[in-house]
C-alpha positions as CSV (number, residue, x, y, z in Angstrom):
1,X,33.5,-17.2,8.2
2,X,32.0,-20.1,6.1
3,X,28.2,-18.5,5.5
4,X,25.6,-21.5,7.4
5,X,22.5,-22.1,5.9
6,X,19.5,-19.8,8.1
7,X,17.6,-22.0,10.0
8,X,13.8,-23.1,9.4
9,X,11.3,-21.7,11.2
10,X,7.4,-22.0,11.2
11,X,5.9,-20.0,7.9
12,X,2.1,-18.8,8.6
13,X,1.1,-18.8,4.7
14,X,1.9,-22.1,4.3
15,X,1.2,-23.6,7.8
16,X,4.8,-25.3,8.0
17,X,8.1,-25.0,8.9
18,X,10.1,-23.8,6.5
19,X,13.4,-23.0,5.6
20,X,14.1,-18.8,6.1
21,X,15.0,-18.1,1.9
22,X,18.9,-16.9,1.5
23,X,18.4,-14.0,0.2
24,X,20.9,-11.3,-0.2
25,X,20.1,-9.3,2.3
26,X,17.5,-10.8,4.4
27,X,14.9,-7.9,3.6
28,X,13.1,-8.4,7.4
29,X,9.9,-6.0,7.8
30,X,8.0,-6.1,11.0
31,X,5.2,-4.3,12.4
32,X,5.7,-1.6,14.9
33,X,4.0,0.5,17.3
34,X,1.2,2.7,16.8
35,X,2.8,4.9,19.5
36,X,-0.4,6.4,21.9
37,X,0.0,4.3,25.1
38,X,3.3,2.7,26.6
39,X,4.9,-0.5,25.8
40,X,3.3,-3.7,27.1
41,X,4.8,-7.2,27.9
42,X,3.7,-8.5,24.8
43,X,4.9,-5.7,22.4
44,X,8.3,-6.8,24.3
45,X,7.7,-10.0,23.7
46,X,7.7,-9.8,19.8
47,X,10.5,-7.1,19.4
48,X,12.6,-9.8,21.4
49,X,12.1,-12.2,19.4
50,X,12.9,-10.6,16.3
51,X,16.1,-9.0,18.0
52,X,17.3,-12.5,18.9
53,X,15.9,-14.1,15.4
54,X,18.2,-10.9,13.5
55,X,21.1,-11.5,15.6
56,X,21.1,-15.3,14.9
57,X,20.9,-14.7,10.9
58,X,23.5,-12.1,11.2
59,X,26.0,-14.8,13.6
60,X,25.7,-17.3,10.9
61,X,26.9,-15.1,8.3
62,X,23.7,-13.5,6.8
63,X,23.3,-10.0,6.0
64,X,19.9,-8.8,7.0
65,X,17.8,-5.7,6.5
66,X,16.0,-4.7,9.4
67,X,12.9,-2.5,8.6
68,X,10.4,-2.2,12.0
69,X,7.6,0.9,11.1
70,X,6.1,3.6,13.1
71,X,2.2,4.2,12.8
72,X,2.4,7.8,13.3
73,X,-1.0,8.4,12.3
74,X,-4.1,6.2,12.8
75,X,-7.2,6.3,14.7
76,X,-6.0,5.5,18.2
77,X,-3.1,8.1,18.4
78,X,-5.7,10.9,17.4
79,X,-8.4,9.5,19.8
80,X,-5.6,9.2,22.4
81,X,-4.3,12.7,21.8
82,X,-7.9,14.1,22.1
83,X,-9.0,12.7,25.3
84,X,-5.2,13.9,26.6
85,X,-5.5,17.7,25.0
86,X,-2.3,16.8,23.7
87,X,-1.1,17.1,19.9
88,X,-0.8,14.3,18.5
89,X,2.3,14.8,17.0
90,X,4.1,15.7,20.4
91,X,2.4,12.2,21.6
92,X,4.1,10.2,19.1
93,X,7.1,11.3,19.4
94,X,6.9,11.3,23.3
95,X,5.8,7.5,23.4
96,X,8.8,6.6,20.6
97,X,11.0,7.9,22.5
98,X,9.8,5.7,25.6
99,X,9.3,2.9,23.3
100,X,13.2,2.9,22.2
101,X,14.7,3.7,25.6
102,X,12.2,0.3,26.6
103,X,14.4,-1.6,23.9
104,X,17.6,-0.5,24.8
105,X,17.1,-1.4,28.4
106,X,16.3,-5.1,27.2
107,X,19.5,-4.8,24.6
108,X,17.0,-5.1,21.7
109,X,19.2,-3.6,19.0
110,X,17.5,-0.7,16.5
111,X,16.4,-1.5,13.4
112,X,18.3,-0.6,10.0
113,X,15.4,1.7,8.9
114,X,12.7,2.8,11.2
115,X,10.4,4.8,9.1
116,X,7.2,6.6,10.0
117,X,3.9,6.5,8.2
118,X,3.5,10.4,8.0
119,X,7.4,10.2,5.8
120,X,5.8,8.0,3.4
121,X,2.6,9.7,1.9
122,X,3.5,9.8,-1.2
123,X,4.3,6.3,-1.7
124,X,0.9,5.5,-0.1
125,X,-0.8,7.8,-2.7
126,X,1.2,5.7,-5.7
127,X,-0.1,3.2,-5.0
128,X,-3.4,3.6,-4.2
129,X,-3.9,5.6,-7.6
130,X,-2.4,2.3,-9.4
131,X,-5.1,0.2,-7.4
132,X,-7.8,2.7,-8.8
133,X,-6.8,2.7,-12.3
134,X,-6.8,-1.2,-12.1
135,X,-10.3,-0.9,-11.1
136,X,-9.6,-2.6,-7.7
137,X,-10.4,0.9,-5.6
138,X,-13.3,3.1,-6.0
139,X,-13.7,6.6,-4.4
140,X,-16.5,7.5,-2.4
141,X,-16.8,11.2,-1.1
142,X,-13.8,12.1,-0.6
143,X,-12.5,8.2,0.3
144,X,-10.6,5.7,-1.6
145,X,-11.7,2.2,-0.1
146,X,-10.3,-1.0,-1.6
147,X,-12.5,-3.4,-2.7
148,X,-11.4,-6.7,-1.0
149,X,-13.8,-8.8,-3.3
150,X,-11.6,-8.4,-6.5
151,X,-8.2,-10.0,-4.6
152,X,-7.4,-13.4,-5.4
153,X,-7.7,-15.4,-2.2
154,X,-8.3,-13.0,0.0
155,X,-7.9,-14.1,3.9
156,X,-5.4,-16.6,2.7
157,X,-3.2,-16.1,5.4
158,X,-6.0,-16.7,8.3
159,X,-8.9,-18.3,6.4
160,X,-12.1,-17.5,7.6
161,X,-15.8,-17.6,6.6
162,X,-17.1,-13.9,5.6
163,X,-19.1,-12.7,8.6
164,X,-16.1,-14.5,11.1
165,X,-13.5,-12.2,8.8
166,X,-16.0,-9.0,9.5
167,X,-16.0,-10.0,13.3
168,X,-12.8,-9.6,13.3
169,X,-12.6,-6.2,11.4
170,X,-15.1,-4.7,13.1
171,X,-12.7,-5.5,16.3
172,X,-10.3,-3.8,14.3
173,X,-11.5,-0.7,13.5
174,X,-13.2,-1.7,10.3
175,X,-16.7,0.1,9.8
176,X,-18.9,-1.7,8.2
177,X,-21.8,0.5,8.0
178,X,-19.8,3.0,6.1
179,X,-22.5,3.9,3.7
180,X,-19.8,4.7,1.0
181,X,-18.8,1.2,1.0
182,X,-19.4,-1.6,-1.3
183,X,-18.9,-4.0,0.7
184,X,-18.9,-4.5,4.7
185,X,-15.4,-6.4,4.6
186,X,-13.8,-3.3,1.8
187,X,-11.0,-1.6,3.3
188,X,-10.1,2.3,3.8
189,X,-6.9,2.9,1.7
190,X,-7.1,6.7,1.9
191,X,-9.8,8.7,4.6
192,X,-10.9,12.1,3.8
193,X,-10.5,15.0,5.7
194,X,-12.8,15.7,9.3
195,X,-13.0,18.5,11.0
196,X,-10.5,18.7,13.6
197,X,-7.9,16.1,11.9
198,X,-4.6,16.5,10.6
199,X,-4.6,16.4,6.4
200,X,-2.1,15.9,3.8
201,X,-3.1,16.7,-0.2
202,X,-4.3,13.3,-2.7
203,X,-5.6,12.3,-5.6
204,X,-9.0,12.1,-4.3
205,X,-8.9,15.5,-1.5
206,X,-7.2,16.0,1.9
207,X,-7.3,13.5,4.1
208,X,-4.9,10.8,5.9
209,X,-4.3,6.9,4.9
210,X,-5.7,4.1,6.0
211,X,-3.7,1.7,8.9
212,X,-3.0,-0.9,5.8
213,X,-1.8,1.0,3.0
214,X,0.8,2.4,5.8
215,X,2.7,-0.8,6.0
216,X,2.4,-1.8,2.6
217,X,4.0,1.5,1.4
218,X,6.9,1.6,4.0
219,X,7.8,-2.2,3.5
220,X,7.7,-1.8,-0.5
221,X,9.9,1.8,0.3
222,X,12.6,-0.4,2.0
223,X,12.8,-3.5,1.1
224,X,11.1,-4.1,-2.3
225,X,8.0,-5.5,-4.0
226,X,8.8,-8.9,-2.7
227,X,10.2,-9.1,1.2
228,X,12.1,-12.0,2.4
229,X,10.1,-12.4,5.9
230,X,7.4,-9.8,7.3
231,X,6.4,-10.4,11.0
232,X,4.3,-9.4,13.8
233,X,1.9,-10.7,16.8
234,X,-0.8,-12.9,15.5
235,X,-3.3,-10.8,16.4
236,X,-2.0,-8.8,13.7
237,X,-2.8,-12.3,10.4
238,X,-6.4,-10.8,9.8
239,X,-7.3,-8.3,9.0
240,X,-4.1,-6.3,8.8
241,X,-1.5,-8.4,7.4
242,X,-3.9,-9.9,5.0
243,X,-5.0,-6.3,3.5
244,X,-1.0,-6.2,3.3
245,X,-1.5,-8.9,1.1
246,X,-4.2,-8.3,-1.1
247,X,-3.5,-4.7,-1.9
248,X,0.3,-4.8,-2.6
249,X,-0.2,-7.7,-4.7
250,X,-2.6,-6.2,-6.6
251,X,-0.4,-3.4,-6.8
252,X,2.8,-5.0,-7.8
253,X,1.7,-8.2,-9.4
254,X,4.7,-10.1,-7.4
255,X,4.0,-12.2,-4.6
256,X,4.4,-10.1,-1.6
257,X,6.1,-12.4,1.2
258,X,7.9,-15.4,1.0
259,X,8.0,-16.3,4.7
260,X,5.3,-14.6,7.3
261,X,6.3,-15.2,11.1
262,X,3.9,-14.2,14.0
263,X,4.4,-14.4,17.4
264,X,2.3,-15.8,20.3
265,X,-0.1,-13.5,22.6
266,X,0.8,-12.9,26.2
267,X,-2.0,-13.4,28.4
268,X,-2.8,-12.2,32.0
269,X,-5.0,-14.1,34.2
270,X,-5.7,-16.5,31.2
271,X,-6.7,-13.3,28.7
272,X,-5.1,-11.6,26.1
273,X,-3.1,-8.8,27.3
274,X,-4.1,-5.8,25.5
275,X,-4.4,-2.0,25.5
276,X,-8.2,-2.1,24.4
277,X,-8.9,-4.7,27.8
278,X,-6.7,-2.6,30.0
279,X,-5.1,-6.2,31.4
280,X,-1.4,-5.0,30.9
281,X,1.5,-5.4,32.5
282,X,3.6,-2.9,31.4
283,X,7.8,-3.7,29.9
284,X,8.6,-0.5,31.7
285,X,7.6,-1.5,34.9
286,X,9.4,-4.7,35.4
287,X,12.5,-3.6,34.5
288,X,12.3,-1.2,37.3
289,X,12.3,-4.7,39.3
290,X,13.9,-6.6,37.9
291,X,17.5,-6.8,35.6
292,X,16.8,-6.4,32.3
293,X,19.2,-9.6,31.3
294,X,16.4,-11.3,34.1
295,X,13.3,-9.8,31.8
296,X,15.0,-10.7,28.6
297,X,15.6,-14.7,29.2
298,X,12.2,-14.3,30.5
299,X,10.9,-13.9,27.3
300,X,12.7,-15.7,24.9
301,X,12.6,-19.0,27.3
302,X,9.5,-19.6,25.5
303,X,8.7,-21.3,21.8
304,X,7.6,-17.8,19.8
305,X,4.5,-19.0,18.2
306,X,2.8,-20.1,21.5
307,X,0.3,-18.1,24.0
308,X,1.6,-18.0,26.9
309,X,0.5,-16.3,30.6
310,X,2.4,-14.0,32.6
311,X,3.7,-14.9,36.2
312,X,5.9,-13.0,37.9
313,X,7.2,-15.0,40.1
314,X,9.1,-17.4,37.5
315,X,11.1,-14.2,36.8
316,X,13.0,-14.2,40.2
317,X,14.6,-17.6,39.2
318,X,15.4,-15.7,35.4
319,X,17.3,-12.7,38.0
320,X,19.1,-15.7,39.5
321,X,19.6,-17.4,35.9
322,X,21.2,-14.2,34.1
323,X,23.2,-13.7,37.6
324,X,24.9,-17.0,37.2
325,X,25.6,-16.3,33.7
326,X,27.1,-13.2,34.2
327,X,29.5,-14.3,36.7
328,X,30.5,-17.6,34.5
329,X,31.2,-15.1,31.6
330,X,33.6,-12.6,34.2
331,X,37.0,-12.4,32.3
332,X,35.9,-14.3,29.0
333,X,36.7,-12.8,25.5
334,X,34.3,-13.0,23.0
335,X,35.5,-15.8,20.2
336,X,37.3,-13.7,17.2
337,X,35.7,-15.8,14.7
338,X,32.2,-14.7,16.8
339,X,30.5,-11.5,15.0
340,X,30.4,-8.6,17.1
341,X,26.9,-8.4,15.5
342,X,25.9,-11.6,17.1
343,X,25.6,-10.6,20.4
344,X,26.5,-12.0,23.5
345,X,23.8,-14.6,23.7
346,X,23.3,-16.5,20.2
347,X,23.3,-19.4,21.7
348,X,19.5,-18.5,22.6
349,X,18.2,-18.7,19.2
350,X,18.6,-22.0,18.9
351,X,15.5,-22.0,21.6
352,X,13.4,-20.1,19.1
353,X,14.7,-20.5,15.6
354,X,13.5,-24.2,14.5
């Protein structure tokens, strides 16, 4: 099969569309869940697309690696296991396991590598102890924060003035009164030990990473110091993905990503469907009503990059879509020249992939 050139698709650094580099492999590394609460029309939303943007690169040829992360440990699985009286451990491992049963029912395939935060301590701890001896991290009782003012354009990906970028934080977890901090907009890269919390050894004492160091460590693991495409919702451009930025650049001294994709928000009754608001429609839920073929055309009948609000009515007429489908495909073979990896639908990512 003569290898086709991947297709362009929008790139959030440089605000355009762009064509996806041909690299050998496709080193793909996309946020996953921080698994404390179920799955959610939007997290299906983005692991759809991503499934369908993977299958296309693969059907034309490419080879791709497929890393998608678990956040084992962070804030909100420890809060969330707390108020339950469960461990958190067990929760993790009970909501990954709905989380992946949730993506097979929509035919999302797996990902190459699927790595957990808590496997990957010690790369966290590398390097955040190269970061320190650059000077770009200082420690403060216990705490390693990075210090956000020393990175070259930092925010580039979503540019912001300063007290809109600490908004945002703050929304985020950040903690600006930290009284350890340098500055309100530095960022955590290793948390010392509480009372109460689960610990691993460091440099700088017991304690657990920081939410940004996590992803930087398990992409640069997988797939390198410089990744082909990284993705995620938007939600996700500041502050997380541009800490990504800052601190493994400064850490490598490579550029980081070549191609950033983000993916619209779903919204329900015109806000942002999210487990903080409690305005979810859950991915579980509808595919007890509905086929999952009905739920998946749903979702990818949509450009990626746009916000878009959830009506349940329109998927009746996806139930009677897929139907039709299904019954025009009865009988047909799959085209030998076809990758089995492509799937049986690649003709849907030409709706997404330009």
């Amino acid at each position: 099969m003569t290898l086709a050139e991947p297709p362009s698709i929008y790139n959030s650094l440089t605000r355009r569309v762009d064509p996806i580099p041909a690299d050998s492999p496709i080193g793909l590394y996309v946020c996953g869940i921080t698994p404390y609460d179920a799955m959610h029309l939007g997290h299906a939303f983005t692991y759809t697309f991503f499934d369908v943007l993977v299958r296309y690169l693969r059907f034309l040829g490419h080879d791709v690696k497929y890393v998608q992360n678990i956040t084992d440990i962070d804030d909100d699985v420890l809060r969330k296991a707390g108020e339950l009286g469960r461990d958190w451990r067990e929760l993790g491992d009970s909501e990954v396991a709905k989380f992946r049963e949730i993506n097979r029912r929509l035919n999302n395939q797996p990902p190459d590598v699927n790595p957990r935060a808590t496997e990957h301590i010690a790369e966290m701890c590398e390097i955040s102890q190269v970061l320190r001896s650059k000077g770009l991290a200082y420690q403060g009782d216990g705490s390693l924060y990075f210090e956000a003012g020393k990175a070259p354009d930092f925010g580039r990906l979503f540019p912001l003035p300063y007290d809109e970028k600490l908004r945002i934080a703050n929304m985020n977890g950040n903690r600006p009164d930290d009284p350890r901090k340098r500055d309100a907009l530095d960022f955590v890269l290793w948390q010392g030990w509480q009372e109460g919390e689960p610990w691993w050894d460091s440099p700088w004492g017991r304690g657990r990473p920081g939410w940004h160091i996590e992803c930087s460590a398990m992409s640069i693991k997988h797939l390198g110091e410089t990744l082909t495409l990284h993705g995620g919702g938007r939600d996700l451009l500041f502050p997380h993905h541009d800490c990504e930025i800052a601190q493994s650049e400064s850490f490598s001294g490579k550029q980081f990503v070549k191609h950033w994709i983000h993916t619209g928000m779903v919204r329900l009754d015109g806000e942002k469907m999210s487990k903080s608001l409690g305005n979810m429609v859950f991915a579980a839920e509808l595919l007890d009503r509905y086929p999952p073929d009905a739920v998946r055309l749903y979702l990818v009948a949509r450009n990626h990059r746009e916000d878009w609000d959830f009506e349940e009515n329109a998927l009746q007429h996806w139930a009677d879509r897929s139907a039709h489908l299904s019954r025009g495909l009865e009988g047909v073979e799959p085209a030998p020249a076809v990758p089995a990896a492509a799937g049986r639908w690649p003709f849907l990512a030409s709706w997404i992939c330009s």
